[in-house]
C-alpha positions, 0 to 999 in steps of 0.5 A, a space after each residue: 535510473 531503475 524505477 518501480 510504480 508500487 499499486 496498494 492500497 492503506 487497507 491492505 494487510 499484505 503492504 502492510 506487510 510489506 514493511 520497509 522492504 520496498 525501500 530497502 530494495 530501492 535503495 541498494 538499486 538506486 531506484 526511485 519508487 512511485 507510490 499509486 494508492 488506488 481503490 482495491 475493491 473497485 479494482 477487484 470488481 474489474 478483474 475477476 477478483 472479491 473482496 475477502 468478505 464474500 469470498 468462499 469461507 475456505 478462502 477467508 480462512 486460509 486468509 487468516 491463516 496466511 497473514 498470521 503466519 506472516 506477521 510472525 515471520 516478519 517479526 511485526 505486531 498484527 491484529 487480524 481483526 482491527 477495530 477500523 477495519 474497512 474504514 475510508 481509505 481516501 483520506 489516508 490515500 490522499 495524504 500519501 499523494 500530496 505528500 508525495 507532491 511535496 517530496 519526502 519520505 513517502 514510504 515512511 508515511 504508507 507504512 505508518 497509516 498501515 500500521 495505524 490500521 493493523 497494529 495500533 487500532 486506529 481509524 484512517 479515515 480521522 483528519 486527527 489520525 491523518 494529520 499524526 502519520 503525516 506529522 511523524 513522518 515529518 510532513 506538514 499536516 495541513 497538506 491533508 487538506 490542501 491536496 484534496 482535490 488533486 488526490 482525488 482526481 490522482 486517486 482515480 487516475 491510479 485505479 484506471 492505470 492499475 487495471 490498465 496494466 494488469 494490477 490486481 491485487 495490492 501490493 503490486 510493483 511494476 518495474 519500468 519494464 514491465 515485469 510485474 509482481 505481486 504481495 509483499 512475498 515478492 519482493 525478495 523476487 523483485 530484488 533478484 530481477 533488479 540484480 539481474 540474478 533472475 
């Protein structure tokens, strides 16, 4: 059975736009995904990248102009200026990984704490806020809490295999032979390669 390991992280607009299209993908493929939030930022200071608010003015532009574009295509609600944004990415991150310790609709839960951030203005990094994506895509709340201290250490453990393998930027899918892809406008790639068309 194929399997793809998908590197984000809540705080990224681009999984955000990534939508369901992940899952979908796996499905018609039959693979099982691993879903590794890990800290973007961290992550950028490691392997040449900047965090959009000291890139030069012209990338920062062309960022706006891009996730814009994007979001019509899609089809899908985005606010280029959230209210909560950056916030505290672990708690939602944490969430995300006991939640998938338990088993469950896990791509469900990323995309509502994404969502929560670029489309409904809300704060992540609120026990109240964690506790509703949670509920809505039908896990117990109370895993929050209970899985702290694993979601820190897998937390952790995700940023160092994401260097380790390359990961610099989110989201970004490996597949269990090593190819590699990078944003949500790779996905219809990573379709094509699993179908052996590319």
């Amino acid at each position: 059975m194929p399997h793809i390991d998908c590197f984000f992280t809540t705080l990224s607009p681009y999984a955000y736009l990534a939508g369901d299209r992940l899952e979908t993908v796996a499905a018609k493929h039959g693979a099982t995904v691993t879903y590794k939030p890990f800290d973007l930022i961290t992550a950028f200071g490691r392997t040449g990248g900047q965090a959009p608010k000291d890139r030069h003015p012209s990338r920062q532009e062309y960022r706006a102009i891009e996730l814009t574009r994007q979001s019509k295509k899609l089809g899908m609600p985005f606010n280029l200026k959230p209210a909560h944004w950056p916030t505290n990415a672990a708690p939602s991150c944490y969430a995300i990984i006991a939640a998938q310790n338990e088993g469950g609709d896990v791509g469900k839960l990323c995309q509502l704490f994404m969502a929560a951030v670029w489309a409904e203005n809300r704060d992540i990094a609120q026990d109240d806020v964690v506790r509703d994506c949670l509920e809505k895509a039908g896990f117990n709340p109370d895993i929050a809490e209970k899985g702290m201290l694993q979601g820190a250490d897998t937390f952790a453990r995700n940023l160092e295999e994401a260097v380790e393998k390359g990961v610099f930027g989110a989201p970004f899918y490996i597949l269990d032979d090593g190819q590699k892809f990078w944003g949500q406008d790779r996905l219809e790639d990573l379709d094509l390669v699993m179908a052996g068309k590319l």
